[in-house]
TORKOL-4160 file (C-alpha; in steps of 0.2 Angstrom, whole numbers, padded with zeros to 4 digits, m for minus):
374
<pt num="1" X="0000" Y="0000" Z="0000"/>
<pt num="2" X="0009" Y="0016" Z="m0004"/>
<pt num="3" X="0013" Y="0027" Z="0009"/>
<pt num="4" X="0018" Y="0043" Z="0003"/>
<pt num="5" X="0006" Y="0057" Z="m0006"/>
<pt num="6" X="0014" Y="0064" Z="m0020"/>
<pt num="7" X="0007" Y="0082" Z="m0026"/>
<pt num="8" X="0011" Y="0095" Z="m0041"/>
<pt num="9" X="0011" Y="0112" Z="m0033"/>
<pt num="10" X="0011" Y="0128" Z="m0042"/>
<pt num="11" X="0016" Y="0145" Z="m0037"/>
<pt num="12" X="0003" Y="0154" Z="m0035"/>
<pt num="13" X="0010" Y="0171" Z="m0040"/>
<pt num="14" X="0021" Y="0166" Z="m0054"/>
<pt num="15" X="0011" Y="0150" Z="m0061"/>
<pt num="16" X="0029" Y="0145" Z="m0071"/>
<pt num="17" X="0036" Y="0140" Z="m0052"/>
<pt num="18" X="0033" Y="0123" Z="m0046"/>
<pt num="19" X="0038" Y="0108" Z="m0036"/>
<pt num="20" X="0033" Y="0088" Z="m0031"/>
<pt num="21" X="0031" Y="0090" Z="m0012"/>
<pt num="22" X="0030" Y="0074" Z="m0005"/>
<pt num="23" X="0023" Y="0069" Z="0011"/>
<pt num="24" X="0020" Y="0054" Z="0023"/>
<pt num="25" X="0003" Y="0049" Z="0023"/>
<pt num="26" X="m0009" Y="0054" Z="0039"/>
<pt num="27" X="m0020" Y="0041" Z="0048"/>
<pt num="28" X="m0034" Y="0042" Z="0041"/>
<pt num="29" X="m0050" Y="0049" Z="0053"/>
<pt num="30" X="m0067" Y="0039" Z="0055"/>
<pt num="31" X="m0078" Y="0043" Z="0043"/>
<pt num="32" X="m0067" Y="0047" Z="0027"/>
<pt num="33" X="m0061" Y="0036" Z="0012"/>
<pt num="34" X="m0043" Y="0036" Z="0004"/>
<pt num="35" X="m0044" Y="0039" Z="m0014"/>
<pt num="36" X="m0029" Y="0032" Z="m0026"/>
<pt num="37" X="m0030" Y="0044" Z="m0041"/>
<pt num="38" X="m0026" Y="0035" Z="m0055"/>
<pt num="39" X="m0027" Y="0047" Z="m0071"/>
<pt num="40" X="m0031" Y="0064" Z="m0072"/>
<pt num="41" X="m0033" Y="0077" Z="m0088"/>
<pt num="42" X="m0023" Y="0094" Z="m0091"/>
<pt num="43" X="m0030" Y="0106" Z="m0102"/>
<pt num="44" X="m0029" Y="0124" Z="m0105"/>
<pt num="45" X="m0047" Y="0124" Z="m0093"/>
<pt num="46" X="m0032" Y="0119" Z="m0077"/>
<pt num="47" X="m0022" Y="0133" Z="m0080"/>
<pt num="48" X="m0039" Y="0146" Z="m0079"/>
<pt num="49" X="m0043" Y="0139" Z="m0062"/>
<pt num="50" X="m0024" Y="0143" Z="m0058"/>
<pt num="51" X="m0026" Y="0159" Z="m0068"/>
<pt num="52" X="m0043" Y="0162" Z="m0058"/>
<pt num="53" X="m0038" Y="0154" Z="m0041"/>
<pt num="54" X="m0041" Y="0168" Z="m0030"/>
<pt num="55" X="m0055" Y="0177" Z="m0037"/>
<pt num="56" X="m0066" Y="0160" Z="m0039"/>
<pt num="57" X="m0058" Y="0151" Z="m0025"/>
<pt num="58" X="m0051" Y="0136" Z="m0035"/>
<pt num="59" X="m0036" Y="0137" Z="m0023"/>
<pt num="60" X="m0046" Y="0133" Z="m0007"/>
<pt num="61" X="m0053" Y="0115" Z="m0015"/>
<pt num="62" X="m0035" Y="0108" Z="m0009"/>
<pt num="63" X="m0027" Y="0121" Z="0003"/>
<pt num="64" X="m0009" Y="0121" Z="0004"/>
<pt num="65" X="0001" Y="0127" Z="0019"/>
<pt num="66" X="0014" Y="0142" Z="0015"/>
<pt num="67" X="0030" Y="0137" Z="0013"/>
<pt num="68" X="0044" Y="0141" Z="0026"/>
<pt num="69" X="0051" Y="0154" Z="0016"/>
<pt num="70" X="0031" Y="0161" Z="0014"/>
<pt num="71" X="0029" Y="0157" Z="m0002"/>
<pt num="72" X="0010" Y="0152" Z="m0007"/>
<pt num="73" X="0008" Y="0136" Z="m0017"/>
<pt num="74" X="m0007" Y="0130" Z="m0022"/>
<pt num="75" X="m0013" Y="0113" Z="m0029"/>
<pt num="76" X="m0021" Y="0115" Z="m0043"/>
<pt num="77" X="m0039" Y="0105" Z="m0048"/>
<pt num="78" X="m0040" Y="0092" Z="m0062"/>
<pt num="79" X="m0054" Y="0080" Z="m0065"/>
<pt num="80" X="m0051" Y="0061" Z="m0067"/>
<pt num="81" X="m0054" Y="0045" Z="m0060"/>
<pt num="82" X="m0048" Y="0036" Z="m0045"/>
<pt num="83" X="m0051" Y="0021" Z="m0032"/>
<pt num="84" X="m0056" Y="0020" Z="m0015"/>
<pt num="85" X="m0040" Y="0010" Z="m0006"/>
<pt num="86" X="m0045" Y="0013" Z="0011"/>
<pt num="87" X="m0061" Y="0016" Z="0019"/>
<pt num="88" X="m0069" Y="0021" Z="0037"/>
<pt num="89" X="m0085" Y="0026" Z="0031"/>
<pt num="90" X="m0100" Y="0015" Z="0032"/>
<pt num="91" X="m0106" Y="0017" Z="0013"/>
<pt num="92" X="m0090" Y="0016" Z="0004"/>
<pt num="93" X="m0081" Y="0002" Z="m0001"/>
<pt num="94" X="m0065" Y="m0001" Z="m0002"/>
<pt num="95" X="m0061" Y="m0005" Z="m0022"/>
<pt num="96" X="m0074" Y="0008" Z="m0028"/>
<pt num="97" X="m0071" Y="0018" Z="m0044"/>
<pt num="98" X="m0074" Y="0037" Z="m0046"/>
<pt num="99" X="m0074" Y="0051" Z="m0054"/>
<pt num="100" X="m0073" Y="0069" Z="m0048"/>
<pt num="101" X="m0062" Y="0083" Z="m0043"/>
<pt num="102" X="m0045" Y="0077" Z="m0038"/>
<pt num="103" X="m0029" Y="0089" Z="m0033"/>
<pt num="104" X="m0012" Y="0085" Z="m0046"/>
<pt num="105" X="m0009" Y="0071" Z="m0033"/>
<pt num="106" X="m0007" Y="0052" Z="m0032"/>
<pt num="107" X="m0019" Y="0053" Z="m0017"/>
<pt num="108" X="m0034" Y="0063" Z="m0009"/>
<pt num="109" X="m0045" Y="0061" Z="0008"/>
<pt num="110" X="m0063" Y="0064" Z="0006"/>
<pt num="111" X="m0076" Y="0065" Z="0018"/>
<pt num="112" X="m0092" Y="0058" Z="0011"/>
<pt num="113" X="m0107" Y="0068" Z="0014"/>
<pt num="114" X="m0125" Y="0064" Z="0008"/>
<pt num="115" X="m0120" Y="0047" Z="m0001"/>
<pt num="116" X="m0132" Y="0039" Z="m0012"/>
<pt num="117" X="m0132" Y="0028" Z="m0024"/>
<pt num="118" X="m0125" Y="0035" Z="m0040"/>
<pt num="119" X="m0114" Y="0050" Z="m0030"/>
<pt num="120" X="m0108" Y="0055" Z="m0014"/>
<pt num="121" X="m0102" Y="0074" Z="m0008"/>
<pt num="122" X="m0086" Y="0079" Z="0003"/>
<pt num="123" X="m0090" Y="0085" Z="0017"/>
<pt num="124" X="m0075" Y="0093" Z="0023"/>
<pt num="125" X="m0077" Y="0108" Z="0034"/>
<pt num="126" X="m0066" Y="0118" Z="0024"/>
<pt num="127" X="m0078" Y="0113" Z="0006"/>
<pt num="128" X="m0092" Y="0118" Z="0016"/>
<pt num="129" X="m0094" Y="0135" Z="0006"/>
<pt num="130" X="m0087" Y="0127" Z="m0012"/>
<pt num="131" X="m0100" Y="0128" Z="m0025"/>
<pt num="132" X="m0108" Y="0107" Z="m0022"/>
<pt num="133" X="m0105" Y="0103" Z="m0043"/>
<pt num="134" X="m0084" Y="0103" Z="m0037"/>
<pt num="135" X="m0089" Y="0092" Z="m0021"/>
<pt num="136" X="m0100" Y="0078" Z="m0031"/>
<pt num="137" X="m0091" Y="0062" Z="m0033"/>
<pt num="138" X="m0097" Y="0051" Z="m0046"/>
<pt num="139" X="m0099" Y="0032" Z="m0041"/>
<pt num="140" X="m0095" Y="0025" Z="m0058"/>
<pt num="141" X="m0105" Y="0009" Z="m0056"/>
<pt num="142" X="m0120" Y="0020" Z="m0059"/>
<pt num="143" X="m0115" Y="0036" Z="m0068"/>
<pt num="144" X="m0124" Y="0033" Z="m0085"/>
<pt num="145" X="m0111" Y="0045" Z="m0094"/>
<pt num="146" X="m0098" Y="0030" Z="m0090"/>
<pt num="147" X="m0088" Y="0015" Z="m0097"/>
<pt num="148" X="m0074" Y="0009" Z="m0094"/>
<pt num="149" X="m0066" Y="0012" Z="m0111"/>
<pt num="150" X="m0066" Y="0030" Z="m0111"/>
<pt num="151" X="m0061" Y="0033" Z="m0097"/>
<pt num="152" X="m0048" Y="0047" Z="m0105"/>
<pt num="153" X="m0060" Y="0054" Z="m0115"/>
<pt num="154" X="m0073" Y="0056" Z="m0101"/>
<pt num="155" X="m0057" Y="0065" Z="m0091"/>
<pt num="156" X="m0051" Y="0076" Z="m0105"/>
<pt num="157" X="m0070" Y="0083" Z="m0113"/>
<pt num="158" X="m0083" Y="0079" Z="m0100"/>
<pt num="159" X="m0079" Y="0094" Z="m0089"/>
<pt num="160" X="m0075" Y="0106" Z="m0103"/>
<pt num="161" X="m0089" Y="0100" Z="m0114"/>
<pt num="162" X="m0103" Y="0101" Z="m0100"/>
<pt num="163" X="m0096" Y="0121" Z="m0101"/>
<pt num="164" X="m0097" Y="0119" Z="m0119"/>
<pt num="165" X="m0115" Y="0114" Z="m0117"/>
<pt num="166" X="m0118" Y="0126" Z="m0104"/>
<pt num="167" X="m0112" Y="0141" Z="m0115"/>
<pt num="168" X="m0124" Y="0135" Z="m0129"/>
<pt num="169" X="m0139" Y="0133" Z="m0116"/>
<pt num="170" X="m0137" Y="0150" Z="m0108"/>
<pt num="171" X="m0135" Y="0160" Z="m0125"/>
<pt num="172" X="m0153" Y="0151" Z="m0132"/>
<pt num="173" X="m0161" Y="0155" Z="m0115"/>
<pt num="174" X="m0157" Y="0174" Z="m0116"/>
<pt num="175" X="m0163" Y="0171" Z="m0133"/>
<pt num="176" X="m0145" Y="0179" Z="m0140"/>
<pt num="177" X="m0147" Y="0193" Z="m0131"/>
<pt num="178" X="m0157" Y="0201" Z="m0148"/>
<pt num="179" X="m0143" Y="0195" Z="m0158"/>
<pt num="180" X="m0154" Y="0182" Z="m0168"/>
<pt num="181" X="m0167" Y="0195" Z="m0168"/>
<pt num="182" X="m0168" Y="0198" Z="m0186"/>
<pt num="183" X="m0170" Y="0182" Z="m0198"/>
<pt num="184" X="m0163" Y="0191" Z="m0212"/>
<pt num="185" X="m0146" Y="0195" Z="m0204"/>
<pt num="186" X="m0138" Y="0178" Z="m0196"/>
<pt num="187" X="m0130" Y="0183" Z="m0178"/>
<pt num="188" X="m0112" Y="0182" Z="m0177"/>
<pt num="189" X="m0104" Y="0171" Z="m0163"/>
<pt num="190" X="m0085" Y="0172" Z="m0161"/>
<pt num="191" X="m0076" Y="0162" Z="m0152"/>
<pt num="192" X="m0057" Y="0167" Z="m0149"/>
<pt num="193" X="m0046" Y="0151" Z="m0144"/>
<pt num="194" X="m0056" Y="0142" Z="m0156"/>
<pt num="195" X="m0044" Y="0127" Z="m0156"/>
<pt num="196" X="m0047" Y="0126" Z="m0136"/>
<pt num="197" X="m0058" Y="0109" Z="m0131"/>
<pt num="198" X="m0069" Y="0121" Z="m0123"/>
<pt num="199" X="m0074" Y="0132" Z="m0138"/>
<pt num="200" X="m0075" Y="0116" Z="m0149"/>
<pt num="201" X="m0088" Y="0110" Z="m0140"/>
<pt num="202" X="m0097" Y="0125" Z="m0139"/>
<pt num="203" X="m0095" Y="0129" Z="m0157"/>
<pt num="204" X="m0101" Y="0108" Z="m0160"/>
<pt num="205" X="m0117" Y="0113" Z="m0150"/>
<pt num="206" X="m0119" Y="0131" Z="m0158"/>
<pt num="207" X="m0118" Y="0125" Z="m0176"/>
<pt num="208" X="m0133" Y="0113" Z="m0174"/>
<pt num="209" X="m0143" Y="0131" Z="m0173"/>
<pt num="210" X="m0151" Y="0140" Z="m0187"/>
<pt num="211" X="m0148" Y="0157" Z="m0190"/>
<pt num="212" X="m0130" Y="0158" Z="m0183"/>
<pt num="213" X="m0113" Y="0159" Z="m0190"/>
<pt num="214" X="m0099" Y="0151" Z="m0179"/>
<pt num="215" X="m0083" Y="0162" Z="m0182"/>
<pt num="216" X="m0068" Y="0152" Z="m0174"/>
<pt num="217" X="m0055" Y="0166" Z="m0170"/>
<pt num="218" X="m0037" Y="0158" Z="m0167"/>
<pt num="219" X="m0019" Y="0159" Z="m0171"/>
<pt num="220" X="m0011" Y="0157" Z="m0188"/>
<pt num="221" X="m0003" Y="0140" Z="m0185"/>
<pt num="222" X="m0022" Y="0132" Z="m0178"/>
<pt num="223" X="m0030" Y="0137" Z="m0193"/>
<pt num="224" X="m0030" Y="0120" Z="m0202"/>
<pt num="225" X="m0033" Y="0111" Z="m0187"/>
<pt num="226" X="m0049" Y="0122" Z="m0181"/>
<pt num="227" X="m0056" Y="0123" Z="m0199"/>
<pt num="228" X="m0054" Y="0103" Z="m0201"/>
<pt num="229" X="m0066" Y="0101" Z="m0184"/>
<pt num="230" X="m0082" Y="0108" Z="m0197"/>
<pt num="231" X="m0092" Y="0116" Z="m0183"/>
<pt num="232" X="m0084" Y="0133" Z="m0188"/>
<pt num="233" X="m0093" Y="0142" Z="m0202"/>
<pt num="234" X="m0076" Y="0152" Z="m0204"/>
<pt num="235" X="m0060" Y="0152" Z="m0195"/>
<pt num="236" X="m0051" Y="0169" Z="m0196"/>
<pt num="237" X="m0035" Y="0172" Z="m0184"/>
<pt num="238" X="m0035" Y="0187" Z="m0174"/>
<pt num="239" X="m0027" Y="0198" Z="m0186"/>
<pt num="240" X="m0039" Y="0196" Z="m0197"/>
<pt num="241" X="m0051" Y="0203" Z="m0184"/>
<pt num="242" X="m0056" Y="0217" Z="m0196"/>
<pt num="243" X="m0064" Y="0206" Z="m0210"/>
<pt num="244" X="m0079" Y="0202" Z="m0198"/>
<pt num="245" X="m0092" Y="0212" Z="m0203"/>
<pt num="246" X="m0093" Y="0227" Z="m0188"/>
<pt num="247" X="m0112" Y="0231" Z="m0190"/>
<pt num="248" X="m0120" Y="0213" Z="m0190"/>
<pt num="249" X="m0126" Y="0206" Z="m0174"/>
<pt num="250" X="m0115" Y="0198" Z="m0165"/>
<pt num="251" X="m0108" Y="0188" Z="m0149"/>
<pt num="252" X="m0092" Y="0187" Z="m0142"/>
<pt num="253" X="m0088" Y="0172" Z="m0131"/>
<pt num="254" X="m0068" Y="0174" Z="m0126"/>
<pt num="255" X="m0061" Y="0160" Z="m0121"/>
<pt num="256" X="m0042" Y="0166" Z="m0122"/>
<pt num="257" X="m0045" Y="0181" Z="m0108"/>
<pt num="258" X="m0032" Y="0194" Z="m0121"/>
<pt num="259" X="m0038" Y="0210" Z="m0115"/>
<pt num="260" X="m0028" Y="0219" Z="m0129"/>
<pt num="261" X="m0037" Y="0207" Z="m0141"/>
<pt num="262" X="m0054" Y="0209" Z="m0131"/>
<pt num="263" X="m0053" Y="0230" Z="m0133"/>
<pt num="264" X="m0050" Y="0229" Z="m0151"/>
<pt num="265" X="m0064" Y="0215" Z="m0154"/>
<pt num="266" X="m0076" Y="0227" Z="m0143"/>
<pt num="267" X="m0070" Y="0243" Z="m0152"/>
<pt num="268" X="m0071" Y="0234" Z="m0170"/>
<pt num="269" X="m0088" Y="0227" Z="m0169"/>
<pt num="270" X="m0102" Y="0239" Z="m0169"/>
<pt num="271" X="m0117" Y="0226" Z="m0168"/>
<pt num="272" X="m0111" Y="0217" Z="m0152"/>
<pt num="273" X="m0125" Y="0212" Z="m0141"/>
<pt num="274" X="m0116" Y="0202" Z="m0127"/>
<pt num="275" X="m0098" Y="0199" Z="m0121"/>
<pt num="276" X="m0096" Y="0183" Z="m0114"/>
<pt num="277" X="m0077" Y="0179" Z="m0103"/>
<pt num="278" X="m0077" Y="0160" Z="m0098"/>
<pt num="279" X="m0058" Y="0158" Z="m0097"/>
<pt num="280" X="m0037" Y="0162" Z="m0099"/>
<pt num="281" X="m0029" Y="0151" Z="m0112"/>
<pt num="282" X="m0019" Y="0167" Z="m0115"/>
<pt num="283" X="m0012" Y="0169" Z="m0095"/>
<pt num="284" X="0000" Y="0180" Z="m0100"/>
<pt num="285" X="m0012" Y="0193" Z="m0108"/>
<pt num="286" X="m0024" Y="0192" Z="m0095"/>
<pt num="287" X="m0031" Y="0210" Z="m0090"/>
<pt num="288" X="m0047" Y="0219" Z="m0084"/>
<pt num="289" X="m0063" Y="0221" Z="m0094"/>
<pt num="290" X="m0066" Y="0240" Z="m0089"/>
<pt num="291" X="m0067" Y="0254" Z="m0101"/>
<pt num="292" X="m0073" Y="0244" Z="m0117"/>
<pt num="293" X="m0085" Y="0251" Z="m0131"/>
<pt num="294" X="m0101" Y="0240" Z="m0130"/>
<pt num="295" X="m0110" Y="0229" Z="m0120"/>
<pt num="296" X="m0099" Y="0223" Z="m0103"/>
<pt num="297" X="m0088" Y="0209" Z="m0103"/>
<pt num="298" X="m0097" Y="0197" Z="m0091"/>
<pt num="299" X="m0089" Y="0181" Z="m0083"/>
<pt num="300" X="m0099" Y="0167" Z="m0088"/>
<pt num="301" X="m0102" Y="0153" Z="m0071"/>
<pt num="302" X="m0106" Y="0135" Z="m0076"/>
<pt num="303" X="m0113" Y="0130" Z="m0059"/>
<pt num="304" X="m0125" Y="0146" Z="m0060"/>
<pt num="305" X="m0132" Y="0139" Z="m0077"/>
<pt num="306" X="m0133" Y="0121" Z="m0069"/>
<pt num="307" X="m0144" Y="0127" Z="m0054"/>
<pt num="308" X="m0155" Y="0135" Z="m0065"/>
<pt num="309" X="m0159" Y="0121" Z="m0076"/>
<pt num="310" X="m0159" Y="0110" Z="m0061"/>
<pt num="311" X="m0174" Y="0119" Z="m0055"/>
<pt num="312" X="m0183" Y="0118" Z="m0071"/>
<pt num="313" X="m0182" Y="0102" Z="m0078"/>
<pt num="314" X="m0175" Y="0094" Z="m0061"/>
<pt num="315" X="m0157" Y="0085" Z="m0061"/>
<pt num="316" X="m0165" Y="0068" Z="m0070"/>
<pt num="317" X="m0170" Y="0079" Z="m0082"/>
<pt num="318" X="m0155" Y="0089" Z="m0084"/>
<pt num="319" X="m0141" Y="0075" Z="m0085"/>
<pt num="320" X="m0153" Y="0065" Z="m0099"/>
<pt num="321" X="m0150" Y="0079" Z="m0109"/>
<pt num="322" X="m0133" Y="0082" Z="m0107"/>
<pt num="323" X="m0131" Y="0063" Z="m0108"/>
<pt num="324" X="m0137" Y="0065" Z="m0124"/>
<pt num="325" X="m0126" Y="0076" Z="m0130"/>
<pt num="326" X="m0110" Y="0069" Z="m0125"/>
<pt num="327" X="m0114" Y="0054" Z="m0134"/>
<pt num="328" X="m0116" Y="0063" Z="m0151"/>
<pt num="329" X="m0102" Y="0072" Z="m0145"/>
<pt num="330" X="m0090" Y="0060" Z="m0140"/>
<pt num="331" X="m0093" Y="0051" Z="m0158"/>
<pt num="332" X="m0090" Y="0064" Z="m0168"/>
<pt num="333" X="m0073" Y="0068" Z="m0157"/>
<pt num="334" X="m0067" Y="0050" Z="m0156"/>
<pt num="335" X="m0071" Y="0047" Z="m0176"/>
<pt num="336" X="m0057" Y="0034" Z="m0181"/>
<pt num="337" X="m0056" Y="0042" Z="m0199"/>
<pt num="338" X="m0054" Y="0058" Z="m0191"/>
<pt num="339" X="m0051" Y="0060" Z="m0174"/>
<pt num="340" X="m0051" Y="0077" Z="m0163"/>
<pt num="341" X="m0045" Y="0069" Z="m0148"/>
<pt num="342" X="m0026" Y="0059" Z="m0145"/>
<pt num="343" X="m0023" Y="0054" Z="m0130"/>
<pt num="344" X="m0003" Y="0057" Z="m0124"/>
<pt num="345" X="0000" Y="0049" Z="m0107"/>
<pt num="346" X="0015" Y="0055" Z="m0095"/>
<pt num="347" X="0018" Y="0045" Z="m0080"/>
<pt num="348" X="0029" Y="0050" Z="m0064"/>
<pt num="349" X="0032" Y="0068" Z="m0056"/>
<pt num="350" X="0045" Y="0073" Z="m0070"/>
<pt num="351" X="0034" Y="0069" Z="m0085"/>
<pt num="352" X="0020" Y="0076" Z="m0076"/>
<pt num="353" X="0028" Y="0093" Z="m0071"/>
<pt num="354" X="0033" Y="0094" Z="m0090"/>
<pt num="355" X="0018" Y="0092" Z="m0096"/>
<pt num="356" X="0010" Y="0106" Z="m0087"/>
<pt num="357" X="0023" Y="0118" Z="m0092"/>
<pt num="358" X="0019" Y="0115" Z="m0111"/>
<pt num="359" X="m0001" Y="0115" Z="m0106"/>
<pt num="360" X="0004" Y="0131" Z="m0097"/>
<pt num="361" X="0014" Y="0136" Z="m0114"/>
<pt num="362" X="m0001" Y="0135" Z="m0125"/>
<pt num="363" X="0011" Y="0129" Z="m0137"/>
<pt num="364" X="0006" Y="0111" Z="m0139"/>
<pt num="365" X="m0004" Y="0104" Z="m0153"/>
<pt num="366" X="m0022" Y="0107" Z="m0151"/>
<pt num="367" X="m0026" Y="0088" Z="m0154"/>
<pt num="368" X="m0016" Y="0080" Z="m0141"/>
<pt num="369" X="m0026" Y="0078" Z="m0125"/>
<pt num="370" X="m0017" Y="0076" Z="m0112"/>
<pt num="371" X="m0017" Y="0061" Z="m0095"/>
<pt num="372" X="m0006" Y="0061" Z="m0080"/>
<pt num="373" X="m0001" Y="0052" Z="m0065"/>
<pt num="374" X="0008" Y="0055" Z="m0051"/>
């Protein structure tokens, strides 16, 4: 049985910074479960909950003492799959598969809370105040978005694409915010880091739409990739910012966080009707949303989105849908002929602590999907 945890920690002030702090593993307390995390995913969506980690408390889901120098690491959330190894709680069985939100560890304590059938939550003290859709471990056994063999998959584009499918949701709930007003005039929705997972999916789910043009923005060298997906009615890279018409209705949904980029979009378009922020695949570029021409740039909340549905269509009726959607998704991804998705692996502390630097680059190619373990 091991007895060491093994965790990736980043600095939180300078996100390039980081270490493999080892540690021996605690007795574990009545009532909690000791969770071996097998695989994890890293995707651009990790590094905007480091980018974000204060303001949206992505830090405090796995709290890391100050170093003895005072520098502030942070442990950094993925989502992935792992197995209980040791239990003291009643309803939880040693051997049990899981999905959830794990820290860039080996290992993680939980303290299950509310267990039922298909899901239990942790009830640590210090999660108490976490939105619940980070707390929610799913019992594999009975998740009906599981099997076995895509496992991967399900880490890389699950979280990301049930983003994807919120984005979609929200817009067609404000009805476009006026955008798809007039039928004559199709509504423009850009999406900058087009080549990202999340804006795929969100362009996949937007493109099934009448009346809408999906305009993937990117850089020069994911052009091909972006335009080979066919969810994007164009694909333009940012400097070509200007051949987008500036008076037709549009949407912006920024998932690359450039506030240089962002300004001029704003500035260019004359016919935008909402700005839409939902992440920072562009860390470096990162910058304030104040003093733009047109509408507000407003942070788009996933768990906001999910509450709100909940209480309308109930969670049965909420996960059907979304069921429904990952699996034309997930076959169009995983196409043998044509692929979006392969699957590198990197095992150990060093090939982990390399991937996340190229992650945290942005410079890898936009097909590779990325699994880890510590």
């Amino acid at each position: 049985m091991n007895t060491t945890a093994t965790t990736l920690l980043v600095r939180k002030d300078h996100l390039q910074t980081t270490t493999l702090q080892s540690t021996p593993l605690s007795t574990l307390a009545d009532g909690q479960v000791r969770v071996g995390i097998d695989r994890f995913a890293l995707t651009s969506n990790n590094i905007t909950y480091a980018a974000m980690g204060d303001a949206m408390q992505y830090w405090h889901f796995f709290p890391v003492a100050p170093g003895a120098d005072g520098v502030q690491w942070g442990s950094i959330p993925v989502w992935g799959f792992g197995t209980v190894t040791q239990s003291h709680h009643p309803d939880v069985a040693v051997g049990e598969r899981l999905y959830g939100y794990f820290p860039m560890a080996n290992t993680v304590d939980l303290t299950p809370a509310k267990a039922s059938a298909s899901a239990f939550f942790d009830g640590a003290p210090h999660r108490a105040e976490l939105h619940s859709v980070y707390n929610q471990y799913l019992r594999c056994a009975r998740d009906p978005f599981y099997t076995a063999d895509t496992e991967d998959v399900q880490a890389l584009l699950r979280p990301l694409f049930i983003t994807s499918w919120l984005i979609d949701d929200f817009l067609a709930d404000n009805q476009f915010f006026g955008a798809t007003a007039d039928p004559t005039q199709p509504a423009q929705l850009l999406l900058s880091s087009a080549s990202s997972k999340t804006a795929y999916g969100t362009a996949f789910q937007l493109a099934q739409r009448a009346g809408i043009e999906v305009v993937g923005l990117t850089s020069p060298g994911n052009v091909a990739f972006c335009e080979s997906l066919g969810c994007y009615h164009r694909v333009l890279t940012y400097d070509q910012l200007y051949d987008i018409g500036p008076d037709a209705p549009s949407i912006y949904v920024d998932f690359a966080g450039n506030a240089a980029f962002r300004k001029a979009l704003h500035t260019h378009c004359r016919g935008l009707k909402f700005s839409s922020s939902i992440g920072a695949t562009h860390v470096d570029d990162m910058g304030g949303a104040k003093d733009l021409p047109g509408p507000k740039a407003t942070l788009f909340f996933a768990p906001a989105q999910i509450k709100k549905r909940s209480a309308e269509w109930g969670a049965q009726g909420l996960g059907q849908r979304l069921v429904q959607s990952w699996a034309a998704f997930v076959a169009r991804a995983t196409n043998p002929a044509q692929p979006w998705l392969q699957v590198q692996y990197h095992a150990g502390g060093d090939a982990a602590l390399a991937a996340y630097q190229q992650v945290l680059g942005g410079k890898g190619d936009p097909r590779q999907g990325h699994i880890l373990s510590l």
